[in-house]
N, C-alpha and C positions, 0 to 999 in steps of 0.2 A: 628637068621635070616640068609639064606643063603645067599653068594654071590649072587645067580641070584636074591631072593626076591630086597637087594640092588640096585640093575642095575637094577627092575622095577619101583622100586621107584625112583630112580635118572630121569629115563626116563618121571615120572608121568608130570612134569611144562614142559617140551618142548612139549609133547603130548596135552599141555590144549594151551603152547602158538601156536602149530602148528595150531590148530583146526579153529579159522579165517582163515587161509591163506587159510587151504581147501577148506571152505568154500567158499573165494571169487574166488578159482580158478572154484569149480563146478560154480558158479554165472556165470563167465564170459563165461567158458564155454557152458551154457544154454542160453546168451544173445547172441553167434555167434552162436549157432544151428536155436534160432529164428530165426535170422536175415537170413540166409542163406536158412530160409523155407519160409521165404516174400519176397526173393527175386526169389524165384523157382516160387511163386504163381506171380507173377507180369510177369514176363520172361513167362510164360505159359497162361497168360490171354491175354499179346501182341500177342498170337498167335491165340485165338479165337475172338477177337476184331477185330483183324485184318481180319479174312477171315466172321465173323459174322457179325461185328459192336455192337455197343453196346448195342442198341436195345435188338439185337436178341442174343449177345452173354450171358448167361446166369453163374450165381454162381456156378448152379452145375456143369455144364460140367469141367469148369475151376479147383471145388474140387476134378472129378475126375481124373483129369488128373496130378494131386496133391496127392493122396492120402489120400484125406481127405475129411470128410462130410463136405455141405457148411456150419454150423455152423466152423467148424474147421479155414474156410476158415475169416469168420465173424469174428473169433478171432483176425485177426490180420488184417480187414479192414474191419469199420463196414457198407460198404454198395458196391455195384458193381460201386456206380460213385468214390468213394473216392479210392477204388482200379485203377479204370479208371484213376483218376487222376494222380497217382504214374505213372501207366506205360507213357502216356502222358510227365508228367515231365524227367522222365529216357531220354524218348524220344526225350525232348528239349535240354537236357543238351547234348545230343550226338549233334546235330547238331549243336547248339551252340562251339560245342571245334570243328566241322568240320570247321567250318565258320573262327575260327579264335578270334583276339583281332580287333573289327570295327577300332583303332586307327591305325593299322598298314597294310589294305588292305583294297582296294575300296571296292564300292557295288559288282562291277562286279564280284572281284575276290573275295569275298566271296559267291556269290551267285554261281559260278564255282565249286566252292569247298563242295557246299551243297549237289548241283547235283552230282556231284560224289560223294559224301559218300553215299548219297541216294541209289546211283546205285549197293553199296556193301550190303546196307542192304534192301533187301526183304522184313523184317517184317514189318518193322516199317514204310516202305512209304507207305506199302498196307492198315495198319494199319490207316496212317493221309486221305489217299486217301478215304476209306470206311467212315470214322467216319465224316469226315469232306462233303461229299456229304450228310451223315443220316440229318448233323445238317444244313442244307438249310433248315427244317422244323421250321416253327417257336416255335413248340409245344417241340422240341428234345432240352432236358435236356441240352445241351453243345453248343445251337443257338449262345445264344450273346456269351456265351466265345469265340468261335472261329469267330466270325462278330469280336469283337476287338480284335482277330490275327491280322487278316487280316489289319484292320484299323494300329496298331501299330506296324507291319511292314511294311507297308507303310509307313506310315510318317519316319520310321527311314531312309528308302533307299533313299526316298525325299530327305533329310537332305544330306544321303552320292552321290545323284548325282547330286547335287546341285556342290557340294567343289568336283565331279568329273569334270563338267563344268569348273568350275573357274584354275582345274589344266588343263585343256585340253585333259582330260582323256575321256570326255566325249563329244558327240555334242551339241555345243552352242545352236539348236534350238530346243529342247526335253524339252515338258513340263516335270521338274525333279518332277512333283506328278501323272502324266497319266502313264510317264515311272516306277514311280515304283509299280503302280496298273498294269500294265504288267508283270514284270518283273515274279513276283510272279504269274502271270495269266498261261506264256506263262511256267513255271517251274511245274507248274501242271497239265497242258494239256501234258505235255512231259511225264510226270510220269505214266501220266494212260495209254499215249499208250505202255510205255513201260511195265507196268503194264500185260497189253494183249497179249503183243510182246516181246518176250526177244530179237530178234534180233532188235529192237532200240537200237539203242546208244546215253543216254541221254546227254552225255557227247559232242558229235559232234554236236548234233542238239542246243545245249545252244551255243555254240559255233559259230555257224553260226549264231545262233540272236543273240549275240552280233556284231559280223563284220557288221553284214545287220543294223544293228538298233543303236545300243550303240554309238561307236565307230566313231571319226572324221572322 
């Protein structure tokens, strides 16, 4: 037996023990490729949802704007609403970290902070703005979910300008459940003109209806 035949056979059990490890690295490696082409497909369907809706905004277009047939697309979300839904959630959860921890800033100054982040992203106000006037229809897919938006952020702003009253943050004679069916009214009406107008500044106009309205 040569030297080298030995040095292949010494190498033969590290080569059998190596062989999971490869394995799990191609694994993981394969499970961040997925993940990175669901998040390419969701990132690219917020962009025809948004100028579409969801109605109208359709599998394929979104496959190919992806590179991929809409089964391709079906693979990794088996239908256009459950896809809707990701982007939607992606959607919350940014706002949500724009808003803040509720225990440690009023309503105001979360609702402040919404409108501005709004004002840095494009996509995705256009996005709530489009889908959320489709689903006025009672027939649209996403009616009641976004009726109890509506519904359950209001009661929660209720709640925080209620304990804004009690701190004096707020004015004592503001029904705190009409003001926060406003708050969120007058947040939307802003959006869409700025929507049409890039010179609104969504940021000054919330601003002003807080001094005129909120504000002792």
């Amino acid at each position: 037996m040569s030297a080298d035949e030995d040095l292949t056979d010494a190498a033969a059990p590290g080569d059998g023990a190596a062989a999971p490890a490869r394995a799990t690295r191609a694994k993981r490696g394969s499970y961040a490729k997925g993940q990175a082409r669901r998040q390419r497909i969701v990132d690219e369907a917020l962009l025809v949802f948004a100028r579409s809706g969801l109605t109208a905004g359709s599998i394929r277009e979104i496959a190919k704007r992806v590179d991929l047939t809409p089964a391709g697309v079906l693979h990794h979300f088996s239908s256009k609403e459950e896809l809707f839904a990701e982007v939607l959630r992606q959607r919350d959860e940014k706002v949500r970290q724009a808003a803040g921890d509720p225990a440690a800033h009023t309503v105001v100054e979360q609702a402040a902070k919404v409108v501005a982040h709004n004002q840095q992203t494009r996509g995705l106000t256009s996005l709530y703005a489009m889908v959320s006037a489709e689903a006025t229809d009672p027939q649209h897919p996403s009616h009641e979910e976004f009726a109890e938006r509506y519904r359950a952020s209001a009661a929660g702003a209720t709640e925080l300008l209620a304990a804004g009253q009690r701190d004096g943050e707020v004015r004592a004679d503001l029904d705190p459940a009409l003001a926060a069916r406003l708050i969120s009214a007058v947040m939307d009406g802003i959006q869409l003109q700025w929507l049409l107008d890039d010179d609104v500044d969504m940021n000054a106009l919330f601003a002003e209806f807080v001094r005129g309205y909120l504000r002792p």
